[in-house]
C-alpha positions as CSV (number, residue, x, y, z in Angstrom):
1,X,-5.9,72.6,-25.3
2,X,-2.7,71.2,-26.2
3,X,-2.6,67.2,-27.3
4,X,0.2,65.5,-24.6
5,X,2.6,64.1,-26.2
6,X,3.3,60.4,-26.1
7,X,6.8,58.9,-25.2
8,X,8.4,56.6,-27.4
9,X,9.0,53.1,-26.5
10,X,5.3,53.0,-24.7
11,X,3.2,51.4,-27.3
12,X,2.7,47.9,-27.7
13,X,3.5,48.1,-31.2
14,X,6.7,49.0,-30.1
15,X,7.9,45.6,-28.1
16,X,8.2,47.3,-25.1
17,X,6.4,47.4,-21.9
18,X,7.2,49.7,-19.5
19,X,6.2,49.6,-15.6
20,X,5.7,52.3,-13.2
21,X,7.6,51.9,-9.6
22,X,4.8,53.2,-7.3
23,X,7.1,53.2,-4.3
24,X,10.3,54.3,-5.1
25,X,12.4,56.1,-8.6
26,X,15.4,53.9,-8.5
27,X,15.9,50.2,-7.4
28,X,18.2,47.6,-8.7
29,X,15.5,44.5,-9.1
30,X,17.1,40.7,-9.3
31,X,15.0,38.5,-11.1
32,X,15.3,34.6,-10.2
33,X,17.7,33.6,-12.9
34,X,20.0,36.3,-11.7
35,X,19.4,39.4,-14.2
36,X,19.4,42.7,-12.9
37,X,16.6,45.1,-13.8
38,X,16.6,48.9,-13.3
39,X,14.1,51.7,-12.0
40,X,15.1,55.5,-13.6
41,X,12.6,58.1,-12.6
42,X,10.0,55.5,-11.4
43,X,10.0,53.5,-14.3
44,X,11.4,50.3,-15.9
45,X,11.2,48.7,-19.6
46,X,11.3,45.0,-20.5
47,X,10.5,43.3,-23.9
48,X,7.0,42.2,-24.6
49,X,8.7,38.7,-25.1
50,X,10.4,38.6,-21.9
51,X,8.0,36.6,-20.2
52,X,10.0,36.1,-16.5
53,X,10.4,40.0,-16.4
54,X,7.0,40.9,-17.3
55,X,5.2,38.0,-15.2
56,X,8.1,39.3,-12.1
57,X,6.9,42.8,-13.0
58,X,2.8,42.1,-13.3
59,X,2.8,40.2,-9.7
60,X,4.4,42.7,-8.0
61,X,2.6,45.1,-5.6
62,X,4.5,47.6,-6.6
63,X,4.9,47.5,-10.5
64,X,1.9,49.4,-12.7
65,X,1.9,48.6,-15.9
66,X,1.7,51.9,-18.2
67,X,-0.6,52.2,-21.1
């Protein structure tokens, strides 16, 4: 059996958290102070260190975060 391969960008090593959209591939999200995040193919990135996007992200009914 074949080992998947992982994607870059999805380790926490890396800085990086990325989110799966549950609901929908591409939204335009506005977080409070006004930045714009974006959903491609169900998912969305933010920096470990961005803690308004993340918290935004981890409340969210929608928003999984992937391992």
């Amino acid at each position: 059996m074949a080992i998947p391969k992982k994607k870059p960008g999805r380790t926490a090593t890396s800085g990086t958290a990325v989110f799966r959209d549950t609901l929908y591939t591409s939204r335009l999200l506005i977080l409070a102070d006004g930045r714009a995040m974006s959903v491609a193919q169900g998912e969305v990135s933010v920096p470990v260190s961005d803690t308004l996007a993340r918290g935004y992200l981890e409340q969210h009914p929608d928003f999984q975060l992937q391992e």
